[in-house]
LUMTIDREN-339624 format. One record per residue: residue in one letter; x, y, z of N, C-alpha, C, CB in turn. Coordinates in steps of 0.2 Angstrom, whole numbers, plus 2048, in hexadecimal, padded with zeros to 3 digits. Glycine has a CB too. Layout:
<zases>
res=a | n_east=X | n_north=Y | n_up=Z | ca_east=X | ca_north=Y | ca_up=Z | c_east=X | c_north=Y | c_up=Z | cb_east=X | cb_north=Y | cb_up=Z
...
</zases>
This chain:
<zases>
res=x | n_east=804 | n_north=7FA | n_up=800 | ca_east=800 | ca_north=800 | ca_up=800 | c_east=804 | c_north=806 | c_up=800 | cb_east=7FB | cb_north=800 | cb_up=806
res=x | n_east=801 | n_north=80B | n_up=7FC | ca_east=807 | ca_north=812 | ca_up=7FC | c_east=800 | c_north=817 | c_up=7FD | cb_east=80C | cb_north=815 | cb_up=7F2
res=x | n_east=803 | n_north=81B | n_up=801 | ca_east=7FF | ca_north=823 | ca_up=801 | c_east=803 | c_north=828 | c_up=803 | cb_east=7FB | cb_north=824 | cb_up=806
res=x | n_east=800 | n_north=82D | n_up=7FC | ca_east=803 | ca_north=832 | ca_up=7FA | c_east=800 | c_north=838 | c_up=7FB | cb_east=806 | cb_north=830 | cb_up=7F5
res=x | n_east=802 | n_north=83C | n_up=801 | ca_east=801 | ca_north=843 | ca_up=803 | c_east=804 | c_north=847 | c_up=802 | cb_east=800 | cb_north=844 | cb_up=807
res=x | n_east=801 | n_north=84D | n_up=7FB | ca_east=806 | ca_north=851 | ca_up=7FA | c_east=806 | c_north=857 | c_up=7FF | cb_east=806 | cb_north=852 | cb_up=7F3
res=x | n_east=80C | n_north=85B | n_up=800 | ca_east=80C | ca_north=860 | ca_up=805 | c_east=809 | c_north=867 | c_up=802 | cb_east=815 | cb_north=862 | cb_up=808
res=x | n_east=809 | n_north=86B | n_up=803 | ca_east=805 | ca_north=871 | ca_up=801 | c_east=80C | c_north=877 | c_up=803 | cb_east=7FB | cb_north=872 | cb_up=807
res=x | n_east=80E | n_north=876 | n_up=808 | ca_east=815 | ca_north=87A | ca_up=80A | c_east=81C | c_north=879 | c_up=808 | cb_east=815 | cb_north=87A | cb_up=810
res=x | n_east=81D | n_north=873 | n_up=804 | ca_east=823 | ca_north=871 | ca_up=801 | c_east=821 | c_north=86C | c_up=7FC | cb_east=828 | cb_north=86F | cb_up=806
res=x | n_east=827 | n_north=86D | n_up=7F6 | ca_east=826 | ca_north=867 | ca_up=7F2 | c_east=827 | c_north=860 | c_up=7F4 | cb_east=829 | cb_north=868 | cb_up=7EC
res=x | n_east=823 | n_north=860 | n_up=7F9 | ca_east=825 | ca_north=856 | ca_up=7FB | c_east=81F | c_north=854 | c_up=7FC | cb_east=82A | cb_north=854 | cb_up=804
res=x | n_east=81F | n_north=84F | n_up=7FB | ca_east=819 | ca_north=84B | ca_up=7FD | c_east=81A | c_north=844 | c_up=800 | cb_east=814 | cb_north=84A | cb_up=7F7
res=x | n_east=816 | n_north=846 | n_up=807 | ca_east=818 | ca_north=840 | ca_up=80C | c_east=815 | c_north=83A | c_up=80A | cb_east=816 | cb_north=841 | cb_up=813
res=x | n_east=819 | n_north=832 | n_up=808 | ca_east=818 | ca_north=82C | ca_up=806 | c_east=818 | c_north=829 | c_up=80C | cb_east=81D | cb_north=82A | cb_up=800
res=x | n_east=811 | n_north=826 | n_up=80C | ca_east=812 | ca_north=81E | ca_up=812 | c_east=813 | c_north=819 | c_up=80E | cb_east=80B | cb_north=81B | cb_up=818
res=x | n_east=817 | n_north=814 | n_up=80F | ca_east=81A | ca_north=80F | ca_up=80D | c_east=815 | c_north=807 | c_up=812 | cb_east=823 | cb_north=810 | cb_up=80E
res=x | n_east=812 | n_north=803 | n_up=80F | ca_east=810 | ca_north=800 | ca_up=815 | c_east=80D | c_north=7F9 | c_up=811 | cb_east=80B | cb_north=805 | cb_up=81A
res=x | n_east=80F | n_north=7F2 | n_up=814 | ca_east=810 | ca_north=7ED | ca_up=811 | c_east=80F | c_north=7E7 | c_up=816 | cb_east=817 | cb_north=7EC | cb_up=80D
res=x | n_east=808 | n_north=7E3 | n_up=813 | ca_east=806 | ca_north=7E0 | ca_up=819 | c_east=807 | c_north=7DC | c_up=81C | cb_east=801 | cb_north=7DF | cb_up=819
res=x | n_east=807 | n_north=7D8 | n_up=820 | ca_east=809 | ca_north=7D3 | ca_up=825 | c_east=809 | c_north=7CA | c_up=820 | cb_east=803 | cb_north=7D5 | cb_up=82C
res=x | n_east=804 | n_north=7C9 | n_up=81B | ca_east=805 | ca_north=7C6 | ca_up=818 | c_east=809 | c_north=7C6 | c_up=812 | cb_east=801 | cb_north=7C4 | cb_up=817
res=x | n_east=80C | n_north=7CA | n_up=80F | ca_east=811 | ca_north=7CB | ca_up=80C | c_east=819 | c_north=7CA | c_up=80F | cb_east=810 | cb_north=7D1 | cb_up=80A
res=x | n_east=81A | n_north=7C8 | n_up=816 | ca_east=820 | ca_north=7CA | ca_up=818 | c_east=821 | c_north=7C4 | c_up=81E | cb_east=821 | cb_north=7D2 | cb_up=81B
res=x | n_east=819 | n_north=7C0 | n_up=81F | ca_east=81A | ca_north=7BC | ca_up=823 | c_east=81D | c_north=7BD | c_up=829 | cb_east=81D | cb_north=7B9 | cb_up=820
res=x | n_east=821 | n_north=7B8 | n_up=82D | ca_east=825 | ca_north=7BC | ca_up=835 | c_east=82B | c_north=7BC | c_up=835 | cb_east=823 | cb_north=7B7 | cb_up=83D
res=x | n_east=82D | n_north=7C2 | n_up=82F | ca_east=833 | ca_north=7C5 | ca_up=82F | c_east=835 | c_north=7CA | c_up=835 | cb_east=831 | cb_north=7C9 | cb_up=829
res=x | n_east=83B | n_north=7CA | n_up=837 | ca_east=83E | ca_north=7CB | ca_up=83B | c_east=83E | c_north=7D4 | c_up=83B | cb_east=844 | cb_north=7C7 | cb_up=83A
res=x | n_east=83F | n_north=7D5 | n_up=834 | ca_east=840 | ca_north=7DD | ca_up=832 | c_east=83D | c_north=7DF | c_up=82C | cb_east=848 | cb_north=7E0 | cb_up=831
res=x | n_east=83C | n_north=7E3 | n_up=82A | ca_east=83B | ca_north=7E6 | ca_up=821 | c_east=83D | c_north=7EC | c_up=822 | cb_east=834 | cb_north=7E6 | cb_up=81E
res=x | n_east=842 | n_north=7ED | n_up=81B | ca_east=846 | ca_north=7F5 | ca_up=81A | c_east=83F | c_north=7F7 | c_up=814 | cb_east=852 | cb_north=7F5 | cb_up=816
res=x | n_east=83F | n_north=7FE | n_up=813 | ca_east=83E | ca_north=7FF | ca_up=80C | c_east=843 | c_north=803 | c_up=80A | cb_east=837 | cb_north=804 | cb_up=80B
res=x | n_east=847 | n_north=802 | n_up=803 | ca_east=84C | ca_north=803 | ca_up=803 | c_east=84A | c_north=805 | c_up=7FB | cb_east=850 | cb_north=7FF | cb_up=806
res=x | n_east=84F | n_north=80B | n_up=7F8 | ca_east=84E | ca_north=80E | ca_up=7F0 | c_east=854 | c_north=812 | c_up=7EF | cb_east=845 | cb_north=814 | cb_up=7EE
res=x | n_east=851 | n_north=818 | n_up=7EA | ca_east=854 | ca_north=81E | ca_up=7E8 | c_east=857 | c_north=823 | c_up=7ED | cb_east=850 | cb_north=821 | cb_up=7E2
res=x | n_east=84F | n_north=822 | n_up=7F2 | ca_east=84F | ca_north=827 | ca_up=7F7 | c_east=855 | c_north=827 | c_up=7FC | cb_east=84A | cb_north=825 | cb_up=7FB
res=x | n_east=856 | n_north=821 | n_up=7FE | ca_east=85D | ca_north=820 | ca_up=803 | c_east=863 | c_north=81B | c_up=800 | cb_east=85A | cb_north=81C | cb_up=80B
res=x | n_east=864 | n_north=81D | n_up=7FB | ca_east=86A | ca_north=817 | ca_up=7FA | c_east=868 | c_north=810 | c_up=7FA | cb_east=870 | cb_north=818 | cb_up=7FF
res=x | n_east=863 | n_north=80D | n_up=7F9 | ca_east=862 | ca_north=805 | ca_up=7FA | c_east=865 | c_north=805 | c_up=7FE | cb_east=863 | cb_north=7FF | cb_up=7F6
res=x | n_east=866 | n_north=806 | n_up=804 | ca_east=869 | ca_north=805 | ca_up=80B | c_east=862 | c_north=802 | c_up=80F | cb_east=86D | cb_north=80E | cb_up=80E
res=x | n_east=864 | n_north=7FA | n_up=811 | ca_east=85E | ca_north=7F8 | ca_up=814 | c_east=85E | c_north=7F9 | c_up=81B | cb_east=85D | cb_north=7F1 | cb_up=812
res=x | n_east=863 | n_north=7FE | n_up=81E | ca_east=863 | ca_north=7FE | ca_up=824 | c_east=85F | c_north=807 | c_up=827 | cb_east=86B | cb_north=7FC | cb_up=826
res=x | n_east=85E | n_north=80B | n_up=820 | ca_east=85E | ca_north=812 | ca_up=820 | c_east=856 | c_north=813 | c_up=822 | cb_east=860 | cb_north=815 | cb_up=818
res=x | n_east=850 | n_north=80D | n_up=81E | ca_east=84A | ca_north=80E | ca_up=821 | c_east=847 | c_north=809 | c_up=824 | cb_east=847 | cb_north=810 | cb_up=81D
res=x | n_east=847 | n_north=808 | n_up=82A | ca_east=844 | ca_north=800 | ca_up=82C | c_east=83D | c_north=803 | c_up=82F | cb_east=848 | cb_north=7F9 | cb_up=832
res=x | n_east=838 | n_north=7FD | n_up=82A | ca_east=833 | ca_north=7FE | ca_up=82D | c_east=82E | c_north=7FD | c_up=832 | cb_east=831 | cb_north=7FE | cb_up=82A
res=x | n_east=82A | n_north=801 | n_up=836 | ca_east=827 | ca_north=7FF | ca_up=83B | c_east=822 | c_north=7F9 | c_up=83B | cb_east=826 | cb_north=803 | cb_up=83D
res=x | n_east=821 | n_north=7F4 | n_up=840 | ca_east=81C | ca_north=7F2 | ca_up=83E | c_east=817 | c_north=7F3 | c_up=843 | cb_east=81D | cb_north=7ED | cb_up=83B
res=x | n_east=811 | n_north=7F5 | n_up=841 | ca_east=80B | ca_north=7F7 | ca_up=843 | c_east=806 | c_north=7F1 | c_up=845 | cb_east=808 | cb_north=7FB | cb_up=83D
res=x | n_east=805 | n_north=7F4 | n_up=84B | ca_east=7FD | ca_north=7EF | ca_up=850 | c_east=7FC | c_north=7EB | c_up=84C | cb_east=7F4 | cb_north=7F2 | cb_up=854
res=x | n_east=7F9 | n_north=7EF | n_up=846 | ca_east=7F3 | ca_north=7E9 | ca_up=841 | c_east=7FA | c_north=7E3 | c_up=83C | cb_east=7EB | cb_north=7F2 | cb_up=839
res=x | n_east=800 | n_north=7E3 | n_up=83F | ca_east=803 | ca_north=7E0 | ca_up=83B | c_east=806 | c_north=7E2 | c_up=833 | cb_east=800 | cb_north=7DC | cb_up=83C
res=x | n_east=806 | n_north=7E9 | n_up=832 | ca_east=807 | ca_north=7EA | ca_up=82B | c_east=80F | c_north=7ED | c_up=82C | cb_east=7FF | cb_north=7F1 | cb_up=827
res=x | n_east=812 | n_north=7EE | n_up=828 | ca_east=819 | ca_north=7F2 | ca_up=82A | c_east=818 | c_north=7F9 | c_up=825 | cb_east=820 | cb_north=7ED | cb_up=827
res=x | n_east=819 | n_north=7FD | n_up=829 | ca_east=818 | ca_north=804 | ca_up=828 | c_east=81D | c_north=809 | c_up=828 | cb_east=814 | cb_north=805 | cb_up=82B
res=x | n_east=81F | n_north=80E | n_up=822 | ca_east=825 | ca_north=812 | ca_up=823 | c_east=825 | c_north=818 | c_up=821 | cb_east=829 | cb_north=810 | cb_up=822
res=x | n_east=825 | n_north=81F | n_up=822 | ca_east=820 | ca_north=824 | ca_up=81F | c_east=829 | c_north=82A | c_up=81E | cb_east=818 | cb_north=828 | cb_up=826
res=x | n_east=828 | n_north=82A | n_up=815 | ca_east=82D | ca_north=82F | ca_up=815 | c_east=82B | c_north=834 | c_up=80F | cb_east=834 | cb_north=82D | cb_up=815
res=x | n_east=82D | n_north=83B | n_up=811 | ca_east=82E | ca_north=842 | ca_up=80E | c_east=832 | c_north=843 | c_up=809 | cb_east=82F | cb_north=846 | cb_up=813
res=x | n_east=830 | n_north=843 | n_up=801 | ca_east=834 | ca_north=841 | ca_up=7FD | c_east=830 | c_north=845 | c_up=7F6 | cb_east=834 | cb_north=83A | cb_up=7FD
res=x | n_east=838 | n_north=848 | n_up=7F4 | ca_east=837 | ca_north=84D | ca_up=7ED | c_east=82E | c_north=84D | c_up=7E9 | cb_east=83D | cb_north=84B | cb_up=7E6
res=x | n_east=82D | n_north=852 | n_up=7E7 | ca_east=828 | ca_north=850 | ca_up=7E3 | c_east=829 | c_north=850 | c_up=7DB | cb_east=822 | cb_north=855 | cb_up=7E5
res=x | n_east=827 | n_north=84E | n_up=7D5 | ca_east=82B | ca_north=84F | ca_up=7CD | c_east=831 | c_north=84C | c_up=7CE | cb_east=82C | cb_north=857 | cb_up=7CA
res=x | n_east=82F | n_north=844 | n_up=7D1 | ca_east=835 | ca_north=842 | ca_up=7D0 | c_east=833 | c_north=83A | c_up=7D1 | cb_east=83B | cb_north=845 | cb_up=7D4
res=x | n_east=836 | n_north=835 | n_up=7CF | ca_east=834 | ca_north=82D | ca_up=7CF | c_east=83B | c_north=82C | c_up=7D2 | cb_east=832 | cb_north=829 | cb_up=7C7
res=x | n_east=839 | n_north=825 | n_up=7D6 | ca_east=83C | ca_north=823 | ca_up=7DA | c_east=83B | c_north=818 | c_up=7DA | cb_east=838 | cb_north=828 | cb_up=7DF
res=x | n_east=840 | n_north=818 | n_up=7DB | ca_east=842 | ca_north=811 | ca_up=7DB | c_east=842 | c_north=80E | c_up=7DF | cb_east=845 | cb_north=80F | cb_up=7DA
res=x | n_east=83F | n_north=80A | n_up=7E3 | ca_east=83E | ca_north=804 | ca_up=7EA | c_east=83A | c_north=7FE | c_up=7E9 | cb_east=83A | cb_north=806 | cb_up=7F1
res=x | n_east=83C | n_north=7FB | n_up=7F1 | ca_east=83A | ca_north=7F5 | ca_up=7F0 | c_east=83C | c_north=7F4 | c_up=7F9 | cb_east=83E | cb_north=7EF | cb_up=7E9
res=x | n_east=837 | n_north=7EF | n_up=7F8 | ca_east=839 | ca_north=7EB | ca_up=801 | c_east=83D | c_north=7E8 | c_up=803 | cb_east=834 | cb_north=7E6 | cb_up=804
res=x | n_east=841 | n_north=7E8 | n_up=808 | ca_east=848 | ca_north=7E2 | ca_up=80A | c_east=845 | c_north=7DE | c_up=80E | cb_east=84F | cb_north=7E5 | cb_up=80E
res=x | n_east=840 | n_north=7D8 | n_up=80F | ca_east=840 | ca_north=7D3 | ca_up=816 | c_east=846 | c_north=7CF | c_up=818 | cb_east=83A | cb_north=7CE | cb_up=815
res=x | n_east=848 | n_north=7D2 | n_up=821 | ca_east=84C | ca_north=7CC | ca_up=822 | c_east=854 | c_north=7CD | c_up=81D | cb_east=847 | cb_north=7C6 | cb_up=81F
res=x | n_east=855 | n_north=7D3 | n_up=819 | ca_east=85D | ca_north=7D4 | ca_up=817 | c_east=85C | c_north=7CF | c_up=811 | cb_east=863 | cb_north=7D3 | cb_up=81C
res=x | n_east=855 | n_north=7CB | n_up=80F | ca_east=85A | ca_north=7C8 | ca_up=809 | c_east=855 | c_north=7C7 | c_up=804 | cb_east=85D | cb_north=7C1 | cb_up=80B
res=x | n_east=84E | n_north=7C9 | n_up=807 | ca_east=848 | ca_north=7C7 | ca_up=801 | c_east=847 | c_north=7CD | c_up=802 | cb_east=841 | cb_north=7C3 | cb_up=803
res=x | n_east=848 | n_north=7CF | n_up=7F8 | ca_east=843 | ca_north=7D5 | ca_up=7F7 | c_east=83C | c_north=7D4 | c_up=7F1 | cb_east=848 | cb_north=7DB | cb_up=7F3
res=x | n_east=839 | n_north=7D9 | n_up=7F5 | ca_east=833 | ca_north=7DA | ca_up=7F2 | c_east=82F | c_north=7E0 | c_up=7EF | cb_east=82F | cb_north=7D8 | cb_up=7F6
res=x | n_east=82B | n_north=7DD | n_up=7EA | ca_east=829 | ca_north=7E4 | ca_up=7E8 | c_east=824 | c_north=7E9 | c_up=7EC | cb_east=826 | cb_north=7E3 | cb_up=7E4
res=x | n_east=81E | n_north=7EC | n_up=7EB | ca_east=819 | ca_north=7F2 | ca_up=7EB | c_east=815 | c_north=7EF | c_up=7E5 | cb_east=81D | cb_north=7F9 | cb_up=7EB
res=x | n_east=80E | n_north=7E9 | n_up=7E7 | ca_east=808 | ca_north=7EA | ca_up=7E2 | c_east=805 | c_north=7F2 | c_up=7E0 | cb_east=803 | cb_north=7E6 | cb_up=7E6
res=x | n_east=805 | n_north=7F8 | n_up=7E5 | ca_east=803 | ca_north=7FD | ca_up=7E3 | c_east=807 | c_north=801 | c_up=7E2 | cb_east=7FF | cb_north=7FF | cb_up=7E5
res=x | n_east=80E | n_north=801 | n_up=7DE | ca_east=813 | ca_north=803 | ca_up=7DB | c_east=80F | c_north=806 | c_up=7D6 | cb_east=818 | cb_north=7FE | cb_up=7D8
res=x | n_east=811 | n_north=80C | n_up=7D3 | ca_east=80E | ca_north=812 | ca_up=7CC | c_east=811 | c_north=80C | c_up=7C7 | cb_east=814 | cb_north=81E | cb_up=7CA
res=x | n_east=817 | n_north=809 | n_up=7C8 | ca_east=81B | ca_north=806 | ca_up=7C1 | c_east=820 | c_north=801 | c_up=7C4 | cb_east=81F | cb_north=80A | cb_up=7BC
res=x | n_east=822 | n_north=7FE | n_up=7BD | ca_east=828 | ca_north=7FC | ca_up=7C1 | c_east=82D | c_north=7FB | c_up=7BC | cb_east=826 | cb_north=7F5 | cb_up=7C5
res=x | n_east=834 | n_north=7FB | n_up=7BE | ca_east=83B | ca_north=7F9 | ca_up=7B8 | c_east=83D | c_north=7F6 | c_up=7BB | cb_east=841 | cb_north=7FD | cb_up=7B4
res=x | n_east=843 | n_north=7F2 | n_up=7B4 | ca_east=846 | ca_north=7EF | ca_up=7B6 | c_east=84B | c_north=7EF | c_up=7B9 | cb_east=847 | cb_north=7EC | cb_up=7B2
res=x | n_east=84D | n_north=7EB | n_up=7BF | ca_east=854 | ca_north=7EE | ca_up=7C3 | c_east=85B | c_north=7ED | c_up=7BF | cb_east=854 | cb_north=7EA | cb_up=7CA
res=x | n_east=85F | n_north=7F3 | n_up=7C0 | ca_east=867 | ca_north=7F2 | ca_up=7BF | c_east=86B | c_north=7EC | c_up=7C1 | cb_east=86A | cb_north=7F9 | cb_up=7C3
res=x | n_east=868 | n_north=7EB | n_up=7C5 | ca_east=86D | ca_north=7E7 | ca_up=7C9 | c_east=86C | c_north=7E0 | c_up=7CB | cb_east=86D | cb_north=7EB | cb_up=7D0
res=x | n_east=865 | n_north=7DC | n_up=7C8 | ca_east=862 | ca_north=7D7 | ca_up=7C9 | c_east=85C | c_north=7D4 | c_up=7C3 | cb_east=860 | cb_north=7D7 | cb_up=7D0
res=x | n_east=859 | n_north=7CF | n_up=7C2 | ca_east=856 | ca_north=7CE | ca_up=7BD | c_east=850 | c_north=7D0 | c_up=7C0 | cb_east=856 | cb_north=7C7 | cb_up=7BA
res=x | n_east=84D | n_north=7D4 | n_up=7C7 | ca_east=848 | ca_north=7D5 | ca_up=7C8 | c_east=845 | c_north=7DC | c_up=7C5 | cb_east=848 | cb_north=7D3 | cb_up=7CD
res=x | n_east=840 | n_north=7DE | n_up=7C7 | ca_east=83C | ca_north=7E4 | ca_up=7C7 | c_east=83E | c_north=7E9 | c_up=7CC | cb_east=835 | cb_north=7E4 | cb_up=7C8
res=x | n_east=83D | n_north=7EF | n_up=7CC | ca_east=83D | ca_north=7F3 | ca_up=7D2 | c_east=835 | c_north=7F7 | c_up=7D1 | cb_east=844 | cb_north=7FA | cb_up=7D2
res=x | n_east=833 | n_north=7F7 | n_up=7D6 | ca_east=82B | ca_north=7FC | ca_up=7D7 | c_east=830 | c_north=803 | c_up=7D6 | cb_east=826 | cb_north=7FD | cb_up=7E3
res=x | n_east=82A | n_north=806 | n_up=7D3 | ca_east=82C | ca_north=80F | ca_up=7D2 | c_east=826 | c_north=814 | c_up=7D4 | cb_east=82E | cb_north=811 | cb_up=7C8
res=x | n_east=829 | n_north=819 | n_up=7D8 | ca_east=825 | ca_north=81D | ca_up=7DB | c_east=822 | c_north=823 | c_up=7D6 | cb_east=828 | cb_north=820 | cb_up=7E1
res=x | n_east=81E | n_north=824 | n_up=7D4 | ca_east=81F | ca_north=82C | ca_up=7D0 | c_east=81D | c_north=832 | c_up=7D4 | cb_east=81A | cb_north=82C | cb_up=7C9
res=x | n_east=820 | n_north=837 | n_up=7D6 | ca_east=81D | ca_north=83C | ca_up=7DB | c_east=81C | c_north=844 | c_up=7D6 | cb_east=823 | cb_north=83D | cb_up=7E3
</zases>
């Protein structure tokens, strides 16, 4: 799930990131990890919420796309069903989700 609120006072629009509890099974951790922070899986770990969803809310350029994906556990990545798009990754035969803001 994505939700995207754009600001009225700066060009950013605050993005919740948040991916449910059957998607990740009883994973230990989940990073969201992209363009935003260097695929650095340590830069955004998400929280995970009562109702069991993992959730992680960040403030990010607007007129600009953006590349992520989910890290479970440092070794399973995953996509974003409600991704705008998706390409192919540089670095692997997979896909990356793409944000458009």
């Amino acid at each position: 799930m994505i939700e995207k609120t754009y600001l009225k006072t700066k060009p950013e629009c605050k993005v919740k990131f948040a991916i449910p509890v059957e998607a990740v099974g009883d994973a230990k951790n989940v990073a969201l990890v992209g363009d935003f922070n260097n695929w650095d899986c340590t830069a955004n770990l998400m929280k995970k919420q009562k109702s069991g969803v993992y959730a992680s809310t960040l403030n990010l350029d607007i007129d600009t796309a953006y590349q992520f994906r989910y890290v479970i556990d440092g070794t399973e990545w995953l996509n974003d069903d409600m991704a705008d798009d998706y390409v192919p990754s540089p670095v692997s035969q997979d896909s990356n989700s793409v944000l458009h803001l």
